[in-house]
VOSE-499638 format. One record per residue: residue in one letter; z, y, x negated of N, C-alpha, C in turn. Coordinates in steps of 0.2 Angstrom, whole numbers, padded with zeros to 4 digits, always signed. Layout:
aZYXZYXZYX;...
***
This chain:
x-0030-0066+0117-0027-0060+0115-0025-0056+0121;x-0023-0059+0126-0022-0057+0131-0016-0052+0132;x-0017-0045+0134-0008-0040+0134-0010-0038+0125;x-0014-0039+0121-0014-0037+0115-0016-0034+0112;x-0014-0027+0110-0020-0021+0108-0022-0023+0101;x-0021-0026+0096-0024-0026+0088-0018-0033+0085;x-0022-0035+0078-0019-0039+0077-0017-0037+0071;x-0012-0039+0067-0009-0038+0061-0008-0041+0058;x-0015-0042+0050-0012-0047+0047-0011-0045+0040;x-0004-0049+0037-0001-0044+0030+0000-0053+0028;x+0001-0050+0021+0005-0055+0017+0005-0054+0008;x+0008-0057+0004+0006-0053-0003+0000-0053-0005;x-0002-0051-0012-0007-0050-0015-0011-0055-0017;x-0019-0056-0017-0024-0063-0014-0019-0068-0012;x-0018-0069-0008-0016-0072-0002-0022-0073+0004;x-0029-0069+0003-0033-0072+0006-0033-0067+0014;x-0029-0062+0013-0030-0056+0021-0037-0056+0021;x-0039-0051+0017-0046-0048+0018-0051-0056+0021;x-0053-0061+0018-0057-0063+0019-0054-0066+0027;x-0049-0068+0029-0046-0068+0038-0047-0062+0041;x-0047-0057+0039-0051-0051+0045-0054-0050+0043;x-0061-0053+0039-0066-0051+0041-0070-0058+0047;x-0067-0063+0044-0068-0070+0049-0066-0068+0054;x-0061-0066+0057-0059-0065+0065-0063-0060+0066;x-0064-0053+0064-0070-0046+0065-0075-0050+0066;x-0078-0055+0063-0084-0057+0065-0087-0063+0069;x-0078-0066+0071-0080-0070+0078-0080-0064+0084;x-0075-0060+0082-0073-0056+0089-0076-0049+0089;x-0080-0045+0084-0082-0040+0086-0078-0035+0085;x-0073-0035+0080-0068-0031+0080-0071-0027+0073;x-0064-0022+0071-0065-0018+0067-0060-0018+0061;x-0059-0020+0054-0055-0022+0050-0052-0016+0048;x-0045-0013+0047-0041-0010+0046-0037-0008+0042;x-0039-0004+0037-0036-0006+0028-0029-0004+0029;x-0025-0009+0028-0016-0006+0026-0013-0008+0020;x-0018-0007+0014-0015-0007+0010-0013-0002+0004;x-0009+0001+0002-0007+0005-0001-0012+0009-0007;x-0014+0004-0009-0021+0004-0016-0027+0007-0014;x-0029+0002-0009-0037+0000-0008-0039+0006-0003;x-0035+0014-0002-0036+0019+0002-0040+0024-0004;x-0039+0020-0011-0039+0026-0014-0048+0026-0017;x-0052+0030-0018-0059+0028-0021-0060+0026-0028;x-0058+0030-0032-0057+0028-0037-0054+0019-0040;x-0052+0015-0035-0050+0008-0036-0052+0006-0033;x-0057+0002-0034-0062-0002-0030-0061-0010-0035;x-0065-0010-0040-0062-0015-0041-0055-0019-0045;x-0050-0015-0046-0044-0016-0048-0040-0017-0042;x-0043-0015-0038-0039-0018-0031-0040-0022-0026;x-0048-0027-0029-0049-0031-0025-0052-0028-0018;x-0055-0024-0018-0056-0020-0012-0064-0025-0008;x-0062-0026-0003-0070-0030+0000-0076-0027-0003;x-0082-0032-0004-0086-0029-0009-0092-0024-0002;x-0096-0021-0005-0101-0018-0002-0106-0022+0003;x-0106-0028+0001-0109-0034+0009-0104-0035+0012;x-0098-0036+0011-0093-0039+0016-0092-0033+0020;x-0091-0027+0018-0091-0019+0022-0097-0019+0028;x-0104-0022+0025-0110-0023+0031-0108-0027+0034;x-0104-0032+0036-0103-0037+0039-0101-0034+0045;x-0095-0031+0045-0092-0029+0052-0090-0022+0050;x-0087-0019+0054-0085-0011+0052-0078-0011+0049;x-0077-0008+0043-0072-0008+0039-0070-0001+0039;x-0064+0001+0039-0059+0010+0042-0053+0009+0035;x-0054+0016+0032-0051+0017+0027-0048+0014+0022;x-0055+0012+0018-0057+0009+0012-0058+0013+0008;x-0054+0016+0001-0058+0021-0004-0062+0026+0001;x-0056+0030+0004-0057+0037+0010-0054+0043+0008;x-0048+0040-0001-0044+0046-0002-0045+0045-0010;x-0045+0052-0013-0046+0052-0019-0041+0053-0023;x-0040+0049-0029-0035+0049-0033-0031+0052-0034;x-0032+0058-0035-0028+0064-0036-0024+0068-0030;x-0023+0063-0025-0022+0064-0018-0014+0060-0019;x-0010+0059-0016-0005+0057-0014-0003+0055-0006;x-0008+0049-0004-0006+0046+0002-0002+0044+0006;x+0002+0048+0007+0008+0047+0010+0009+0042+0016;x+0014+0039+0018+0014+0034+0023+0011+0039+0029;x+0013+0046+0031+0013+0049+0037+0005+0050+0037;x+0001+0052+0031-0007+0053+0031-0010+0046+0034;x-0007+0041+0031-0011+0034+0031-0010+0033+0040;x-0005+0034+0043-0005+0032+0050-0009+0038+0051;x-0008+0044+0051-0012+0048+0055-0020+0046+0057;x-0020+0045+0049-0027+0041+0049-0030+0033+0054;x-0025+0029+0053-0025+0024+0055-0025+0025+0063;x-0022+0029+0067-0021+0033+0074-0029+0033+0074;x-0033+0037+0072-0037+0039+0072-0044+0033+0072;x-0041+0028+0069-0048+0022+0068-0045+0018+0072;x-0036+0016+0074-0037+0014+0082-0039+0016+0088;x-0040+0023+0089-0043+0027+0092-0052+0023+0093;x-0054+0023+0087-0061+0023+0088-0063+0016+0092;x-0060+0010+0088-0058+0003+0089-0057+0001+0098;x-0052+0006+0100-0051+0005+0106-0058+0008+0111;x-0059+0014+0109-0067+0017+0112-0071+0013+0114;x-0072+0008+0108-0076+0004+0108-0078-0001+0111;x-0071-0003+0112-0069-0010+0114-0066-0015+0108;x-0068-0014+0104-0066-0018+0099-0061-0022+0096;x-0058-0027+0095-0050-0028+0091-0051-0023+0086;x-0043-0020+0086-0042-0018+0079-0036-0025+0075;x-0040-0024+0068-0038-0028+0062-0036-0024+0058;x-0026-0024+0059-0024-0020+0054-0023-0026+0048;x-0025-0025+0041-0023-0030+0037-0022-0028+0029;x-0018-0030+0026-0016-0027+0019-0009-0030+0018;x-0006-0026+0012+0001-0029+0008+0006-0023+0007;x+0006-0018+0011+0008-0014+0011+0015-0012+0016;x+0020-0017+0015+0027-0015+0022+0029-0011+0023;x+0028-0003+0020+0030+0001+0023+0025+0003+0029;x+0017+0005+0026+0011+0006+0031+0011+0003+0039;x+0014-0005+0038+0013-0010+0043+0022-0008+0048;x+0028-0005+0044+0034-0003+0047+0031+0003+0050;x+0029+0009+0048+0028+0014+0051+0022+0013+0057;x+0015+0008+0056+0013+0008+0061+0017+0003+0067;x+0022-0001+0067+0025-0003+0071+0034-0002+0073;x+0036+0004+0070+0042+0007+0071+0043+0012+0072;x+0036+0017+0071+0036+0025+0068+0039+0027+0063;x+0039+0033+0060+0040+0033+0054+0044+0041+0056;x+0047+0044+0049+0048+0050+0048+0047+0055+0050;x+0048+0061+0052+0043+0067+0053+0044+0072+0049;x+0043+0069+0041+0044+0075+0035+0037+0078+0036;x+0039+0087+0036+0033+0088+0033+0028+0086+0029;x+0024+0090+0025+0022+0090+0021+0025+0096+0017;x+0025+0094+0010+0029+0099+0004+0022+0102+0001;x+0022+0108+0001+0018+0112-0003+0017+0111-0009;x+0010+0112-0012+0011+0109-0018+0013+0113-0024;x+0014+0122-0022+0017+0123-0029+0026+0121-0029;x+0029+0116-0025+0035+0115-0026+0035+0109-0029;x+0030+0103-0027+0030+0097-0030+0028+0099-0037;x+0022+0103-0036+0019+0105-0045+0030+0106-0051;x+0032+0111-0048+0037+0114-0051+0041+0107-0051;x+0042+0102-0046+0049+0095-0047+0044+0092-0054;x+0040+0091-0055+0035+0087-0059+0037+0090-0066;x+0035+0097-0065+0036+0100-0073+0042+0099-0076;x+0047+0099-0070+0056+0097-0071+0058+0091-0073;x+0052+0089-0069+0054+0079-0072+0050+0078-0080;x+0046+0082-0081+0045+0079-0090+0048+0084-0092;x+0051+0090-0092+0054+0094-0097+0059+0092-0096;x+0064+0090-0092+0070+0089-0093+0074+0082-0090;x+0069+0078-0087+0071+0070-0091+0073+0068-0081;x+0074+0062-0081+0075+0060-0075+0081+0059-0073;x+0086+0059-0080+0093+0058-0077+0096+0067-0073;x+0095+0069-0076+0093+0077-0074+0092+0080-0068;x+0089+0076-0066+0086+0077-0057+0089+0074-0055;x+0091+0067-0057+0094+0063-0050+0102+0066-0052;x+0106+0068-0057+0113+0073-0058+0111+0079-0051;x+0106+0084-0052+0104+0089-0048+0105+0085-0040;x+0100+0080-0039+0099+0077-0033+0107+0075-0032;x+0110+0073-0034+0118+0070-0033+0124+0076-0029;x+0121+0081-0032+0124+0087-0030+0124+0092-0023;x+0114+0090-0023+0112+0092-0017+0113+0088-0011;x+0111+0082-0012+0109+0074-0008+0114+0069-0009;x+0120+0070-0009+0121+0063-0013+0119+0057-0009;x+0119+0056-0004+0118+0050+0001+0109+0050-0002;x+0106+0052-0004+0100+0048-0004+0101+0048-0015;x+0103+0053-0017+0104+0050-0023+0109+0041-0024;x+0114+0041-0021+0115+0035-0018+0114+0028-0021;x+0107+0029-0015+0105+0024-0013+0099+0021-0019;x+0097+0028-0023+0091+0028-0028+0095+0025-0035;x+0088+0021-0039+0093+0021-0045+0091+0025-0050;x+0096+0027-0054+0097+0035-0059+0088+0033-0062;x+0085+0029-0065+0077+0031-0066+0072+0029-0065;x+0072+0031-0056+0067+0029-0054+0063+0037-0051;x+0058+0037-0055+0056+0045-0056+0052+0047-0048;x+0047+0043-0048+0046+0044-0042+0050+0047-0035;x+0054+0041-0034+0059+0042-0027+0062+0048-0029;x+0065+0050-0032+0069+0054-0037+0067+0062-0034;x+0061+0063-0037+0057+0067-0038+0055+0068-0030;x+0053+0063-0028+0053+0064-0019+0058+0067-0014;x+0063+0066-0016+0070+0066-0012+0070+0075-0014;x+0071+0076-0022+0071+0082-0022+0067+0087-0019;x+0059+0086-0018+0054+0089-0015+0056+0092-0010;x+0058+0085-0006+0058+0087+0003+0065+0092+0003;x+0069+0092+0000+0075+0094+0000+0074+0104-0002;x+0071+0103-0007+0068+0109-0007+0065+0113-0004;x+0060+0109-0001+0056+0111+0004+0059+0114+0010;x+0062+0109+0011+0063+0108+0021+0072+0112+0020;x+0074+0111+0017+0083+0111+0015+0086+0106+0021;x+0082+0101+0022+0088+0093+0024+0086+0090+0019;x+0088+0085+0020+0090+0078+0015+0084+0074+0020;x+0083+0068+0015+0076+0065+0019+0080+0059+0026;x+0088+0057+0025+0092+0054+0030+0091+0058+0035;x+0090+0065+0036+0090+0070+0039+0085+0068+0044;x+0076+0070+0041+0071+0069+0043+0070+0060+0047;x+0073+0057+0044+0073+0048+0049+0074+0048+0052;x+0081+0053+0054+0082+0052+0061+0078+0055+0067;x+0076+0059+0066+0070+0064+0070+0062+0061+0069;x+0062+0054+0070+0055+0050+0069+0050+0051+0073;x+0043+0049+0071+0039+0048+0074+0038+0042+0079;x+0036+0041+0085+0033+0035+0089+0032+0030+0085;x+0031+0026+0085+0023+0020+0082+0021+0020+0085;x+0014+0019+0082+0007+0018+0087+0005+0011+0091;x+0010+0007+0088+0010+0000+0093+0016-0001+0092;x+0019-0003+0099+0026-0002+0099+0028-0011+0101;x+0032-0013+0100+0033-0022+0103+0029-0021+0107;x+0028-0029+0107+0023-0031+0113+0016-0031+0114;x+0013-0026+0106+0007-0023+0108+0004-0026+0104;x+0006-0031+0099+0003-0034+0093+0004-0040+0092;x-0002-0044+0087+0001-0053+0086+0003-0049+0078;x+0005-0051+0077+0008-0053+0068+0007-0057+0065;x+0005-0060+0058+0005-0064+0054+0005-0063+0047;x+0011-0066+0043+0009-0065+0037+0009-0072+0034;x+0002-0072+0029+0000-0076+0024+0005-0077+0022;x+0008-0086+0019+0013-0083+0016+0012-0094+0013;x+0007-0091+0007+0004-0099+0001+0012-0100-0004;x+0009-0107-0006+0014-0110-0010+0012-0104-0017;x+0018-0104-0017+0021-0100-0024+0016-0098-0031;x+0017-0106-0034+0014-0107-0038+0006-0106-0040;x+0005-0109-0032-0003-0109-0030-0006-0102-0029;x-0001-0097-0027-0004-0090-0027-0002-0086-0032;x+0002-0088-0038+0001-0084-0045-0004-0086-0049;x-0006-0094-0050-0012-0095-0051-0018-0091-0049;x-0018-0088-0043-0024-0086-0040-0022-0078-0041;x-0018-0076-0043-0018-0068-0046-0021-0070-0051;x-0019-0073-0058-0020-0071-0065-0028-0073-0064;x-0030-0077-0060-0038-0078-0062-0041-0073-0058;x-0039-0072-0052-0042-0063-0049-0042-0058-0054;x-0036-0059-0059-0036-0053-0065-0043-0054-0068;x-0043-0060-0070-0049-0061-0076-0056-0059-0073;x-0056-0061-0067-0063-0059-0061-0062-0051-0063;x-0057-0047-0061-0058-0042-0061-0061-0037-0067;x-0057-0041-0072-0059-0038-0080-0067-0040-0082;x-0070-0045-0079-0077-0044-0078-0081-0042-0075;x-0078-0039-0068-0083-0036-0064-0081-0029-0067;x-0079-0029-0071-0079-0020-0073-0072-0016-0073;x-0066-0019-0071-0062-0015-0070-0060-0010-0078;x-0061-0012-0083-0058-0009-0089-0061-0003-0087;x-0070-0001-0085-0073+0002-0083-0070+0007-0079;x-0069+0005-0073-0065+0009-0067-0062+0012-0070;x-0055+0010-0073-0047+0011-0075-0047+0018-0083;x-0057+0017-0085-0057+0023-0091-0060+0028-0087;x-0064+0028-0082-0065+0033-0078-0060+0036-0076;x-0055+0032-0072-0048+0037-0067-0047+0040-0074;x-0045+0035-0079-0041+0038-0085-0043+0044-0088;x-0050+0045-0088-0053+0053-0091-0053+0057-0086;x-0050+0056-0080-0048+0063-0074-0042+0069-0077;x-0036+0063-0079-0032+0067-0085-0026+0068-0078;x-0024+0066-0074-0023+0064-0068-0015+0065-0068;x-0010+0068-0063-0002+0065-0065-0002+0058-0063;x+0001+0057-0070+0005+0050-0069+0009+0046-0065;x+0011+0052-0062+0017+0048-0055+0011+0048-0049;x+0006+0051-0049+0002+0050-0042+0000+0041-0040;x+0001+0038-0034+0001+0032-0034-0005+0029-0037;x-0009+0031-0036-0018+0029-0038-0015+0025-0047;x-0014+0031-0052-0011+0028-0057-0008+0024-0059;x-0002+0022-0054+0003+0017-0055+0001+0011-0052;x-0006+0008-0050-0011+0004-0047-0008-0003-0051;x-0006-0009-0050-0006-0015-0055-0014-0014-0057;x-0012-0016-0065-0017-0015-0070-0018-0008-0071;x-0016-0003-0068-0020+0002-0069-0016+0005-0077;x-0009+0006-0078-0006+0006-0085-0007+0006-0088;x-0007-0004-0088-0007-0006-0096-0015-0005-0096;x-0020-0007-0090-0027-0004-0094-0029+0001-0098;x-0027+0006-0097-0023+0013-0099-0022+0012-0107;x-0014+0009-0106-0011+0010-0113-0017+0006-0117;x-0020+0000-0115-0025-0002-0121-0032+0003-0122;x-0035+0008-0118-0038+0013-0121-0035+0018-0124;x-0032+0019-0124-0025+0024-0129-0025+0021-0137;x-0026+0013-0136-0023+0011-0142-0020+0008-0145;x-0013+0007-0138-0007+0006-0138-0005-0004-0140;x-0008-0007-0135-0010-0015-0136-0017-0016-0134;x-0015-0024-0137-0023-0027-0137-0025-0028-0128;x-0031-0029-0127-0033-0031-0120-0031-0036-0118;x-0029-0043-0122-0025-0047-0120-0019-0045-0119;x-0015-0040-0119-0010-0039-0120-0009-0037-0114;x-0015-0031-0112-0012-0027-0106-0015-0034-0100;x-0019-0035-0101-0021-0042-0096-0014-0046-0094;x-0011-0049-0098-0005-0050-0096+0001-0048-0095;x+0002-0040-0095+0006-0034-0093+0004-0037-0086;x-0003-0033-0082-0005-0031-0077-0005-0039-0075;x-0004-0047-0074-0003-0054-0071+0004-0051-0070;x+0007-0051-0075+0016-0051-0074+0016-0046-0070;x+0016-0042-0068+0017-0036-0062+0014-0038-0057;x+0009-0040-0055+0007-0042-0050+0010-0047-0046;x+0012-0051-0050+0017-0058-0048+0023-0055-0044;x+0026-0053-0050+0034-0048-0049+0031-0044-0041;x+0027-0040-0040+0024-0036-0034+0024-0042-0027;x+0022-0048-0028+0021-0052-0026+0027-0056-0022;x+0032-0057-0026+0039-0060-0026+0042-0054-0022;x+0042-0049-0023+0043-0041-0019+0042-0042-0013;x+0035-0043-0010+0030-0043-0005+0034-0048-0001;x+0035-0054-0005+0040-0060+0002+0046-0058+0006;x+0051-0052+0000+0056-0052+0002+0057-0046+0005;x+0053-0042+0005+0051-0036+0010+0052-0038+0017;x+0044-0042+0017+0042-0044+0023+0047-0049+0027;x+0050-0053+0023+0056-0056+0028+0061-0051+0030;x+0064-0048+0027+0071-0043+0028+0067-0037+0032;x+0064-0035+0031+0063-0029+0034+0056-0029+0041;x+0054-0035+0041+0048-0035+0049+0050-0041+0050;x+0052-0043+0052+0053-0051+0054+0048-0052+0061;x+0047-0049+0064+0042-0051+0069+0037-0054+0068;x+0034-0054+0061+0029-0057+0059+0029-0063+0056;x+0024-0067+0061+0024-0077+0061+0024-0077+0053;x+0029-0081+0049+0023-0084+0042+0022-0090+0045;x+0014-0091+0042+0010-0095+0042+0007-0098+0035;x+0009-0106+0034+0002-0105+0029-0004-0103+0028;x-0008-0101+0025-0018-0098+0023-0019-0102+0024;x-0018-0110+0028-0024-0114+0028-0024-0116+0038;x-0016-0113+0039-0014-0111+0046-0018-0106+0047;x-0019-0102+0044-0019-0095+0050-0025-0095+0054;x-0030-0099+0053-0036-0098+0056-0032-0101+0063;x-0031-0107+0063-0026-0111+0070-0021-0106+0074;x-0017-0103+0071-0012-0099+0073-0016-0091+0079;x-0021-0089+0074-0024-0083+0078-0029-0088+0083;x-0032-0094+0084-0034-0096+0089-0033-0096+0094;x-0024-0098+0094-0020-0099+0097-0020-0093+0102;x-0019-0087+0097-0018-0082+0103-0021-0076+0104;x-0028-0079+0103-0034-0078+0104-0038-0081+0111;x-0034-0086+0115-0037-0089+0119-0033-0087+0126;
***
């Protein structure tokens, strides 16, 4: 790893990241480095496959279930954070192991990101109340008017983005194209990282979701999923919109049966999955795909 401050491994969802950084952590004395957009939140421990409690004693693992549901993690928090356990990592001597399924997390630690503030929350409270009373074509018409370049680019019912775009707009009175151009550094800039992503035969890793689901609905996740649920939480906060997290949801409600929602949450996951490939090619190509049964070979390599 010579010339190499951390290494970065991503790829879709059980793809098998987690159990490679903690294998390379525990040849090299490094520190494992959560990038995944899910597994920051406490409340989802086991709906998102998060390393269990002996695999965390194994070597030092950095923001794991650090942020509470009710929280809204934003990419700019997550590097803050992330800066901060590079920070300790490097103190130390350590590798840092960034590793997850998150490409915007893994863009902004390696491109920089935005310098949107942050939005106070009695303006988000107020886009929110706007988005249920009065519908999301409503906002993105409003946003159209205000923003058209990021109305644009969004589609007319995607509540979320929607609801964000207007935020910052209100907030700050630029457009979020505004704030992109006025970015942050990255905190590893070329040169400074190996990259790899997981990247198994197809079939072979949807196979190995739908049975992580089953795994999961026995270790408790219905459990997890009635907790969040009786917080009474917004539904647009990311924690909520977790795979699995919905349809578990809808069937405490009533709505369908548990084989129902078990098959919602595989089918989303998959769909999630198929995302994660085409992400990662178009938008980071720096990152070697390797098969999972390569990568231990691949990081030897430049590791020596």
């Amino acid at each position: 790893m010579a010339g190499k401050r951390a290494v970065l491994i991503a790829g879709p969802t059980a793809s098998g990241k987690s159990a490679l950084a903690l294998e390379l952590a525990q040849a090299t004395g490094g520190i494992v480095i959560n990038a995944d957009s899910m597994q920051v939140y406490r409340d989802l421990h086991v709906i998102t496959a998060r390393p269990s409690a002996a695999e965390e004693a194994r070597v030092p693992h950095r923001l794991y279930g650090h942020v509470d549901a009710a929280v809204n993690c934003s990419a700019g928090r997550w590097v803050t954070d992330a800066a901060a356990a590079f920070s300790e990592a490097r103190a130390q001597s350590r590798l840092p192991i960034f590793t997850g399924g998150s490409g915007l997390y893994f863009k902004a630690l390696t491109r920089g990101l935005s310098a949107v503030p942050p939005v106070p929350a009695a303006i988000r409270q107020g886009i929110r109340a706007r988005l249920e009373r009065d519908g999301v074509e409503a906002l993105h018409a409003e946003l159209s008017e205000r923003d058209p370049d990021s109305a644009g680019r969004l589609k007319p019912r995607d509540r979320s983005r929607i609801a964000r775009a207007l935020e910052v707009i209100e907030a700050t009175g630029r457009s979020l194209n505004d704030w992109h151009r006025d970015g942050l550094p990255p905190l590893l800039p070329p040169g400074q990282f190996s990259a790899v992503f997981l990247a198994p035969e197809r079939d072979a890793l949807y196979a190995r979701i739908d049975a992580r689901f089953d795994a999961m609905l026995a270790a408790g996740a219905l459990d997890e999923v009635a907790r969040l649920g009786a917080r009474q939480l917004d539904p647009l906060l990311p924690a909520m919109k977790a795979h699995g997290v919905p349809a578990l949801l809808a069937h405490l409600r009533g709505e369908i049966t548990l084989a129902q929602a078990a098959q919602i949450a595989r089918a989303d996951t998959r769909h999630y999955a198929k995302r994660q490939f085409t992400w990662f090619r178009h938008q980071l190509p720096e990152f070697e795909w390797v098969e999972p049964e390569q990568a231990r070979e691949w990081l030897a390599r430049r590791l020596d």
